[in-house]
N, C-alpha and C positions, 0 to 999 in steps of 0.2 A: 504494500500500500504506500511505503513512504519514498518508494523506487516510483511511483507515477508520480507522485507530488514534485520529485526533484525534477522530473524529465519535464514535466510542464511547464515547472519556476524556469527550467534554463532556457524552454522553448521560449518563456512570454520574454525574458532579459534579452534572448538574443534578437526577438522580432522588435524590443524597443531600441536597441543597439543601432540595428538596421534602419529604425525611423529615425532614428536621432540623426545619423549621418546623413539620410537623406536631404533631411531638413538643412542641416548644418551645411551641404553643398548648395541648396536650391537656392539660401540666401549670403550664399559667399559674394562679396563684391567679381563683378568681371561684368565684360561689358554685355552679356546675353542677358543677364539675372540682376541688373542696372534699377532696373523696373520693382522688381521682386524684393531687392535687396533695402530701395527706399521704404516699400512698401513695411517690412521686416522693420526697417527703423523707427516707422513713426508708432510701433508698438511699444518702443522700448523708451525707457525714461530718459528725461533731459540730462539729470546726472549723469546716467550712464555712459551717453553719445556724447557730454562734456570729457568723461577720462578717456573714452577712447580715440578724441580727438587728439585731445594731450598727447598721448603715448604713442600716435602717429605723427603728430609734430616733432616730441621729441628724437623719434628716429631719422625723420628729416635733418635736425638739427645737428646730427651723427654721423650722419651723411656727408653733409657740407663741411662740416670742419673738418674730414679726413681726406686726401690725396686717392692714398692705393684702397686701403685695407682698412676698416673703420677699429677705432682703437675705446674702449668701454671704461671710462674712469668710476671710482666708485662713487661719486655722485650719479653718474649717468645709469650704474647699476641700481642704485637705492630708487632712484626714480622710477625706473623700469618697472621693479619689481611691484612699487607701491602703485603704480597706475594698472597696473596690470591686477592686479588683488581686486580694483575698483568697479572691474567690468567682466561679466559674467563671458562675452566670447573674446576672451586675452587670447585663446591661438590665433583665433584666425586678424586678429589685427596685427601679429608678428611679423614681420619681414626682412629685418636684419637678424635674428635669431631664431634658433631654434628653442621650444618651448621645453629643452630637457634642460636646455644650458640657464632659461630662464627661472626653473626651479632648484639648478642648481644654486642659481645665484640666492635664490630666496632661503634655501635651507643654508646659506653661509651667515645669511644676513641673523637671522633665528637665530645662529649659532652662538654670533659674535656680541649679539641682543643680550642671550643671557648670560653669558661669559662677565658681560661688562657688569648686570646686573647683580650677578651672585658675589659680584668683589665687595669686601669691607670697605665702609664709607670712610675709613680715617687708619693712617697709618701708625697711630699711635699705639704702644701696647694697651691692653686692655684692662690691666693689673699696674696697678698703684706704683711706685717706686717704694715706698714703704715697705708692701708687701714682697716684691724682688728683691730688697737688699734682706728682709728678715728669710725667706725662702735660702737666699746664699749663705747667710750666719749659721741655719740651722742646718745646712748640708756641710758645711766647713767646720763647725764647733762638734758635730757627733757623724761620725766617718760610716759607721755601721747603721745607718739609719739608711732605708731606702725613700723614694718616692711615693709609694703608700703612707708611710711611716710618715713623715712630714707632712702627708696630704689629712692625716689622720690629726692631728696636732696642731696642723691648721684649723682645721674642721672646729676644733673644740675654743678656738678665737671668733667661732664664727667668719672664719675665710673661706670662703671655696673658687679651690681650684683644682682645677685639672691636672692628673698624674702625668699626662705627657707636656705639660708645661713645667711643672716642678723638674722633671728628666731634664727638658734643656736648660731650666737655669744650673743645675747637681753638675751636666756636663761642662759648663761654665768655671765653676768653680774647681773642679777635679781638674780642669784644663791647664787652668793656671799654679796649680800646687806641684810640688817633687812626689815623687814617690816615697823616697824616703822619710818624708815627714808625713806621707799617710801610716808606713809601716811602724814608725813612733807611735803615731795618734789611736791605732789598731790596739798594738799593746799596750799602754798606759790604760786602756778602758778596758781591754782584758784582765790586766790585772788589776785594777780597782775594783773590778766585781769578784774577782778571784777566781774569775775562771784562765786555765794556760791554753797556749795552744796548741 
């Protein structure tokens, strides 16, 4: 039973396929379908026929300022892409592009949209100087403490922060120290609790 229903859905999609192109050629601009093609137009909205004007001006305009080979700056990309979003038959008004390059262009533009958008508004750290210099005293004053361990201790000052921020300041500080005076700093806390090692 659900093997007729599919054969049917793909018979009516593919018979609307077929009308839709139909359609989509009879009222393609050329000079037989002139008639047709106005006719097509005073269907559709003044906005509409306003961007698709545009975006056939702009191509003009793309035209003329190139020599051999027309050359696509990313204003003239950004433009494209937005006038073409505007108007419901963007292929058939294309003529310097093709409508893959034109979607390429627009999934870059998405791309770099929220790229820009997902960045932190301020360069600034987000954590107090306060709290960084106390985060470095208390990774340099007790050697055996991890980033839990200080994240834990902060906690109880009511500070929070993040264990992988606590890691880069610890790295900070262990950066700058010897070795040797961690391996002092190791044993003297060894041995004040009394445990050896």
């Amino acid at each position: 039973m659900s093997c007729v229903f599919t054969l049917i859905k793909q018979r009516i999609c593919s018979s609307c396929h077929a009308l839709q192109e139909r359609f989509s050629r009879w009222i393609k601009p050329s000079t037989t379908s002139l008639v047709l093609g106005t006719l097509a137009d005073m269907t559709r909205g003044k906005s509409d026929l306003l961007a698709e004007n545009a975006l056939l001006r702009h191509q003009l305009i793309i035209l003329r300022r190139q020599i051999k080979h027309p050359v696509y700056l990313k204003t003239d990309r950004l433009l494209l892409v937005v006038l073409a979003r505007m108007i419901r038959t963007w292929k058939q008004a294309l003529f310097l592009i093709q409508p893959e390059t034109l979607l390429r262009w627009h999934r870059e533009l998405f791309r770099l949209f929220w790229k820009h958008k997902s960045k932190t508004c301020s360069s600034k750290p987000r954590l107090s100087c306060e709290t960084i210099t106390l985060i470095k005293e208390m990774a340099a004053n007790n050697r055996l403490w991890g980033a839990e361990r200080i994240r834990g201790e902060l906690l109880k000052l009511d500070i929070r922060v993040s264990k992988r921020t606590i890691q880069k300041c610890m790295q900070q500080v262990r950066a700058t120290s010897s070795p040797w005076a961690d391996l002092e700093n190791i044993l003297a806390q060894s041995c004040s609790r009394g445990v050896g090692l």
